[in-house]
C-alpha positions in Angstrom: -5.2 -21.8 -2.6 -3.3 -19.0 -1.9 0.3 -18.1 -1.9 1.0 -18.2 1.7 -0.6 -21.6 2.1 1.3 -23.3 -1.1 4.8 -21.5 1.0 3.6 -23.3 4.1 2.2 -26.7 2.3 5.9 -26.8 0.9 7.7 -25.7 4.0 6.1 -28.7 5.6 6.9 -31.3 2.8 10.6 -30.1 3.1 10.2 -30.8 6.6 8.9 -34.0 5.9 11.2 -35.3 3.6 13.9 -34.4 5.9 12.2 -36.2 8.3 12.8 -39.4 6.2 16.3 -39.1 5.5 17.8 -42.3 4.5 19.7 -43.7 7.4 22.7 -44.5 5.9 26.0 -42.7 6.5 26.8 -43.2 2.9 26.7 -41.2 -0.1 22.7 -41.7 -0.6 22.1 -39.5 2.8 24.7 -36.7 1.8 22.5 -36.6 -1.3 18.8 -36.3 0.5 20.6 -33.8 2.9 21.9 -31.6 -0.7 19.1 -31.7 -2.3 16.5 -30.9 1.1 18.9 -28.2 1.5 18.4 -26.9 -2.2 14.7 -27.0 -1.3 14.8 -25.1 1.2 17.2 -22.5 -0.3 14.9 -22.2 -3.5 11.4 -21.9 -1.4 13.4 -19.0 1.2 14.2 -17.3 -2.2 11.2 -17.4 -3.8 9.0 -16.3 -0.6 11.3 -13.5 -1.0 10.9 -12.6 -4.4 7.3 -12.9 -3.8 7.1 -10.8 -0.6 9.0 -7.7 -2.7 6.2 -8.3 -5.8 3.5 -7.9 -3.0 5.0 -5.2 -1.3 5.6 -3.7 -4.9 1.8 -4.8 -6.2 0.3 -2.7 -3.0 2.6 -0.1 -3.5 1.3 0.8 -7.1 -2.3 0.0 -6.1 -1.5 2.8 -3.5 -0.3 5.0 -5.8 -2.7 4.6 -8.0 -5.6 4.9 -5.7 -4.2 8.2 -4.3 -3.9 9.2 -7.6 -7.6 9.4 -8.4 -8.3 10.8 -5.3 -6.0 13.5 -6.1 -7.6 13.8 -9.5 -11.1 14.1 -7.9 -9.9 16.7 -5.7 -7.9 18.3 -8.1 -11.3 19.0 -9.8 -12.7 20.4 -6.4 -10.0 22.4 -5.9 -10.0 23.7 -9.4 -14.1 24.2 -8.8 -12.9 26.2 -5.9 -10.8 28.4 -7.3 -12.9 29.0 -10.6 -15.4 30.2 -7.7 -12.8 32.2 -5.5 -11.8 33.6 -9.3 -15.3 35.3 -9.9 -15.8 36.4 -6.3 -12.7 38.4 -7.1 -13.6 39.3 -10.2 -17.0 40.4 -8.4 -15.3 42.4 -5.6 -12.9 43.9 -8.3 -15.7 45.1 -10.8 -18.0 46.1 -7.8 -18.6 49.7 -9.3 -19.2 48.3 -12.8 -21.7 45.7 -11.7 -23.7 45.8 -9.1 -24.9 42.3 -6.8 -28.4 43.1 -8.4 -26.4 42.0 -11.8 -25.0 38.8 -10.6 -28.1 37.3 -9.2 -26.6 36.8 -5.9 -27.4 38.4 -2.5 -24.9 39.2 0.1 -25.9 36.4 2.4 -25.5 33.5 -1.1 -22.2 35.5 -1.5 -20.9 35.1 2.0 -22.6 31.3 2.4 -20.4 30.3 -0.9 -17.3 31.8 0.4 -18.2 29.4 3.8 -18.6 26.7 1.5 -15.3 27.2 -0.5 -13.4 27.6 2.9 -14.8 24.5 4.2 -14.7 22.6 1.3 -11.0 23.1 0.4 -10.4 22.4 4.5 -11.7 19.1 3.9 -9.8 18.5 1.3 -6.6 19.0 2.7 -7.9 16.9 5.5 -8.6 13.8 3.6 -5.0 14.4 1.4 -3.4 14.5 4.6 -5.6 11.0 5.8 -4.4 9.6 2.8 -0.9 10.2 2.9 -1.0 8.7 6.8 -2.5 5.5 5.5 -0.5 5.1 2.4 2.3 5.2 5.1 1.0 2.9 7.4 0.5 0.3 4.4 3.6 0.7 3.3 4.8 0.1 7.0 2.6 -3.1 7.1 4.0 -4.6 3.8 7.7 -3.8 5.0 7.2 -5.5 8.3 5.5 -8.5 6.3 8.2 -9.1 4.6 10.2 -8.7 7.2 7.9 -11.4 9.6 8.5 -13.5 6.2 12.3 -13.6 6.1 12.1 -14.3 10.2 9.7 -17.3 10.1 12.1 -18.8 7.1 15.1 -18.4 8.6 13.1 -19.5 11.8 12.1 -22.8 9.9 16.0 -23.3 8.5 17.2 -23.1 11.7 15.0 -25.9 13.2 15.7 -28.0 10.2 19.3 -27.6 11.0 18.5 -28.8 15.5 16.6 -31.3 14.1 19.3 -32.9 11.4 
């Protein structure tokens, strides 16, 4: 069962006992009322608590996540610039060694430097996709908890018309 089904199954048994109040005006109903009102207090507190742990569990997973994406293009970025490096190095040292000496032709030269260009492109392409759904997710779990709050206080206000 999960978490928002228990918080609904005991939403709805509050409601229930409420519902069979004693109907007494005597001490014994200022009693059910105390302790349906306790109930209600403790379950609007503890979808609360666990709407923040949700928000903060998704939050983390996020982080971490992004975190090994940015490792894994850390290490294509780094690729990249090892390779940027020696085509430097190669356009530096041009009159010491010649293209014959590197093994590469003019047209494998020019294809990497394509490749480099469009790999690092796509990588700040997908950082930049990232960061626009790590937003959006943290969006989503802030409205959540949000809707959460809303639909308790919703409930506790219907209690209340109905007492």
């Amino acid at each position: 069962m999960s978490a928002n089904m228990f918080m609904v199954q005991c939403k709805d048994a509050i409601s229930s006992l409420s519902g069979l109040l004693s109907q007494t005006d005597g001490q014994l109903k200022t009693h059910q009322e105390g302790v349906i009102f306790v109930l209600s207090h403790c379950l609007k507190q503890t979808c609360d608590k666990y709407s923040r742990t949700k928000a903060l569990h998704v939050k983390q997973t996020l982080e971490q996540h992004r975190l090994a994406k940015l490792s894994s293009h850390r290490n294509a970025v780094d690729k990249i610039r090892n390779m940027e490096q020696v085509e430097q190095y190669a356009k530096s040292d041009q009159e010491f060694v010649s293209e014959e000496d590197l093994g590469l032709s003019p047209e494998e030269l020019q294809e990497l430097e394509l490749e480099n260009q469009s790999l690092y492109s796509e990588l700040t392409a997908l950082s930049s996709e990232v960061q626009n759904i790590e937003g959006t997710v943290m969006e989503i779990s802030r409205l959540q908890e949000i809707f959460t709050e809303k639909v308790l206080t919703q409930s506790e206000q219907i209690f209340e018309l109905h007492r």
